[in-house]
TIRO-2110 file (N, C-alpha, C; in Angstrom, 1 decimal):
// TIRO-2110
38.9, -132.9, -142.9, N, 1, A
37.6, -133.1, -143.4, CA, 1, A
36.5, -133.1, -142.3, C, 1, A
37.2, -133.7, -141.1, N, 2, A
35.7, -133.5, -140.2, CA, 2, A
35.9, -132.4, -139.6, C, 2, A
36.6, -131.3, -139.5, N, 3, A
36.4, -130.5, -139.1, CA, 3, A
35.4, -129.4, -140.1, C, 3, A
35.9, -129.8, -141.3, N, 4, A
34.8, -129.0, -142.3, CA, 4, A
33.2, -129.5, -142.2, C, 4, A
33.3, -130.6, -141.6, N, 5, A
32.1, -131.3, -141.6, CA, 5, A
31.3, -130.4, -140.1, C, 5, A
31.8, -130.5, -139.4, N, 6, A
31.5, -129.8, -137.9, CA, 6, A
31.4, -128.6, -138.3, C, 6, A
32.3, -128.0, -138.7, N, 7, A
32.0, -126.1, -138.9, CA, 7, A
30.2, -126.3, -139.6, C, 7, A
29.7, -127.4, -141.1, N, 8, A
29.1, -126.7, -141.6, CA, 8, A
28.0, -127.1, -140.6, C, 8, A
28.1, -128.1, -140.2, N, 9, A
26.7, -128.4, -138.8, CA, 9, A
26.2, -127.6, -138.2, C, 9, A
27.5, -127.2, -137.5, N, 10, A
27.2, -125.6, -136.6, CA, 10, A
26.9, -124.7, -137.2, C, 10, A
27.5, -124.4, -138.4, N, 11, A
27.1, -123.3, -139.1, CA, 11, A
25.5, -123.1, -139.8, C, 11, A
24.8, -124.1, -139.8, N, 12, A
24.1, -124.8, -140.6, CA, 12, A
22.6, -124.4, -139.2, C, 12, A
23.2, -124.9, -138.1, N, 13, A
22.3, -124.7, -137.1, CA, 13, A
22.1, -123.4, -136.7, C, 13, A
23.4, -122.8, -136.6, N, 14, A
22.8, -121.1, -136.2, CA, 14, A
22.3, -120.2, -137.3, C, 14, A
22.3, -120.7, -138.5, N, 15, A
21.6, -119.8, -139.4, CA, 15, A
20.5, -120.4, -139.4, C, 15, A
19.8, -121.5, -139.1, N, 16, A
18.5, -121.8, -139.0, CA, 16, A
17.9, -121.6, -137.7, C, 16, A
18.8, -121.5, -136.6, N, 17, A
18.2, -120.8, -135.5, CA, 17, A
18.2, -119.3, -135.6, C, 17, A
19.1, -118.6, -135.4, N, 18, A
19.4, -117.3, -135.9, CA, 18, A
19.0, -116.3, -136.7, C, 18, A
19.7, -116.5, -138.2, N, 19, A
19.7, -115.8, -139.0, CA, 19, A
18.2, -115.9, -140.1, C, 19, A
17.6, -117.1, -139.5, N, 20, A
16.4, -117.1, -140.4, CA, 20, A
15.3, -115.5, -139.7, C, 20, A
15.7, -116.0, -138.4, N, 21, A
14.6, -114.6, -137.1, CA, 21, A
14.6, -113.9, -137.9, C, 21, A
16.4, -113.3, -137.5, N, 22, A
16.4, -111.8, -138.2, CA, 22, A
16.5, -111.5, -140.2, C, 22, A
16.0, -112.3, -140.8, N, 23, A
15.8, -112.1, -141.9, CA, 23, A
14.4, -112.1, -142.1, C, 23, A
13.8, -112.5, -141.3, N, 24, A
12.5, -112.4, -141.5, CA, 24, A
12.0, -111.3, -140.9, C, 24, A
12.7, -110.4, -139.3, N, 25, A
12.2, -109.3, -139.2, CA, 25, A
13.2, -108.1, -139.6, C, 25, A
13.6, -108.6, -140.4, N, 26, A
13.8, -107.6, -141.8, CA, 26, A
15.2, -106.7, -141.2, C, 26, A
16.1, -107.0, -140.1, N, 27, A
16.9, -106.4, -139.9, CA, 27, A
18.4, -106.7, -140.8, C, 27, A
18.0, -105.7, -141.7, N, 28, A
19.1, -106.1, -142.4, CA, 28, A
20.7, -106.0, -142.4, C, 28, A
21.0, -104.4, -141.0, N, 29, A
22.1, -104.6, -140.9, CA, 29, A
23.2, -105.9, -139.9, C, 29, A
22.3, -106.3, -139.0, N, 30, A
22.5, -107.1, -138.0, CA, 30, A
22.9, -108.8, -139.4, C, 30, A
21.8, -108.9, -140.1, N, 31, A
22.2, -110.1, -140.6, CA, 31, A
23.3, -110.2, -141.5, C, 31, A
23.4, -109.5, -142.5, N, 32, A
25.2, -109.1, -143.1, CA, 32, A
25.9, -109.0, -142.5, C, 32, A
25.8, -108.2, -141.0, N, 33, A
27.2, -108.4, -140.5, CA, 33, A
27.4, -110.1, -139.9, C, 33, A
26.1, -110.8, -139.9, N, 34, A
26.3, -112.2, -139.2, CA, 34, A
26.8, -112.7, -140.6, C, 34, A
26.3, -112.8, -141.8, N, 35, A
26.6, -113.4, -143.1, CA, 35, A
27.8, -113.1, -143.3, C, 35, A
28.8, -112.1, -143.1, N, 36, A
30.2, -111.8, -143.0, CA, 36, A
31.2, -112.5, -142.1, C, 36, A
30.6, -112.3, -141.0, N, 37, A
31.5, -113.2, -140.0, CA, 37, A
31.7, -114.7, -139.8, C, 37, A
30.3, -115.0, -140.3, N, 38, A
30.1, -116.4, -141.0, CA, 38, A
30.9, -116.8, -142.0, C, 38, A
31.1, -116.1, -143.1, N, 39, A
31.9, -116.2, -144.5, CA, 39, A
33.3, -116.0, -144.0, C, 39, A
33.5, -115.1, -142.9, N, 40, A
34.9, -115.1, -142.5, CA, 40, A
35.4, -116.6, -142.0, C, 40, A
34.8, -116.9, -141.1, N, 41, A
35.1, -117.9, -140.3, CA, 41, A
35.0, -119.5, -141.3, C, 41, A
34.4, -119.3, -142.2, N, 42, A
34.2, -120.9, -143.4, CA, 42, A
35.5, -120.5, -144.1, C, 42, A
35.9, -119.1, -144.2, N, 43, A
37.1, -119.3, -145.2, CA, 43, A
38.3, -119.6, -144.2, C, 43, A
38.1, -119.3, -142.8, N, 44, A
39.4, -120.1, -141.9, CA, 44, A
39.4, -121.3, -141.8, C, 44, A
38.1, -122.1, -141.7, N, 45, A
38.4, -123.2, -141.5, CA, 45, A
38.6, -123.8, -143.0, C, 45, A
38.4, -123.3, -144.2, N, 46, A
39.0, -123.7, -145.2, CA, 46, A
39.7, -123.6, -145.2, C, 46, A
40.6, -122.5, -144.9, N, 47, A
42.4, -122.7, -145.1, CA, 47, A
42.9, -123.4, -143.9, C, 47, A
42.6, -123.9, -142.4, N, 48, A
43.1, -124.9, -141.9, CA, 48, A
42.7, -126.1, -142.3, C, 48, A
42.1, -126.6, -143.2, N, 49, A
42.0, -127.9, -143.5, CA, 49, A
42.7, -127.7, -144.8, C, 49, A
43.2, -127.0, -145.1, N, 50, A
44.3, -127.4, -146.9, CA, 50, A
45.4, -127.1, -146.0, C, 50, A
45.8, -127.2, -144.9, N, 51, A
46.9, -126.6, -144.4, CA, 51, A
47.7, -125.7, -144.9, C, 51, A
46.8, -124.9, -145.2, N, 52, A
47.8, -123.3, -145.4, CA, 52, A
48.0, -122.7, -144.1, C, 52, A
49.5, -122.2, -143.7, N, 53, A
49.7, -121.6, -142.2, CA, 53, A
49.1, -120.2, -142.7, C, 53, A
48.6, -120.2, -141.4, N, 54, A
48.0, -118.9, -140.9, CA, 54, A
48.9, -117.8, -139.9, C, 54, A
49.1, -116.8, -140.3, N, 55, A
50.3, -115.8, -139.4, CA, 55, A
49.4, -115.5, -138.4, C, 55, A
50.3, -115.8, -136.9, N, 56, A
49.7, -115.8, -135.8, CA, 56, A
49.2, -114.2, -135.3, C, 56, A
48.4, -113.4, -134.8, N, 57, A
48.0, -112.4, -134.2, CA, 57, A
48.4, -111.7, -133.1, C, 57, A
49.3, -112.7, -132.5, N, 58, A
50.4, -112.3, -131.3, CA, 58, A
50.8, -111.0, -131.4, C, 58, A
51.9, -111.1, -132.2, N, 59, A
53.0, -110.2, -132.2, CA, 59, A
52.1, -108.5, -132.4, C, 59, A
50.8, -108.1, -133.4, N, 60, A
49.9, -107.0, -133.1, CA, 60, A
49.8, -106.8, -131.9, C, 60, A
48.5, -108.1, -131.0, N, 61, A
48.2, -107.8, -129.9, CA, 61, A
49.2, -107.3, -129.4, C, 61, A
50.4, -107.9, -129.1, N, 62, A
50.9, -107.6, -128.4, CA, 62, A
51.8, -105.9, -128.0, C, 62, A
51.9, -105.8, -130.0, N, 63, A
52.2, -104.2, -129.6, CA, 63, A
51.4, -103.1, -129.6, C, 63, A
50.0, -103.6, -129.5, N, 64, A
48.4, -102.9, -129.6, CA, 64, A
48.8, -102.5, -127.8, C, 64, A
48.9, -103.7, -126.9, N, 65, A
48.5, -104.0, -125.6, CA, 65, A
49.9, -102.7, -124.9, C, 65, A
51.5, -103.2, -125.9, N, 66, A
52.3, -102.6, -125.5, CA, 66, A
52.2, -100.9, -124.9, C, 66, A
51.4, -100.1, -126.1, N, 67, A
51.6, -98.6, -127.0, CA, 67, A
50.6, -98.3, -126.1, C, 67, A
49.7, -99.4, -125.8, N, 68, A
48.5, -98.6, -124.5, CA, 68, A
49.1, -98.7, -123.0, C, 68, A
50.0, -99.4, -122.6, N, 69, A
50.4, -99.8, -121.4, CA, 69, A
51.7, -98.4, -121.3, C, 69, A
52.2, -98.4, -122.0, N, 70, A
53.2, -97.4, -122.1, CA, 70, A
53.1, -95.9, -121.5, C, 70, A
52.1, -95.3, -121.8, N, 71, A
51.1, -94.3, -121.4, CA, 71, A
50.9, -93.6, -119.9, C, 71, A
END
């Protein structure tokens, strides 16, 4: 719970620092993609506070990093 509390603080500040600028000078692609990544990152810290496990990113990177090193 306090970590949901913290995410919305922060989250709460940079759209009022932020996201109000560029909605007001009207750039609209720049602010959906912040409104997305925003919405991404509230639904992560939703699912680590219900403790639903999350599948680690490792094992990609690592065969992303592999298939280019190979070369």
């Amino acid at each position: 719970m306090v970590m949901m509390i913290m995410f919305l603080s922060a989250a709460a500040y940079y759209i009022l620092s932020d996201l109000v600028p560029i909605y007001k000078e009207k750039q609209w692609k720049l602010f959906w993609i912040y409104m997305i990544l925003i919405s991404l990152d509230f639904l992560m810290v939703l699912l680590v506070t219900m403790n639903v496990p999350l599948p680690s990113p490792s094992l990609p990177i690592k065969k992303i990093i592999g298939s280019i090193l190979k070369q």
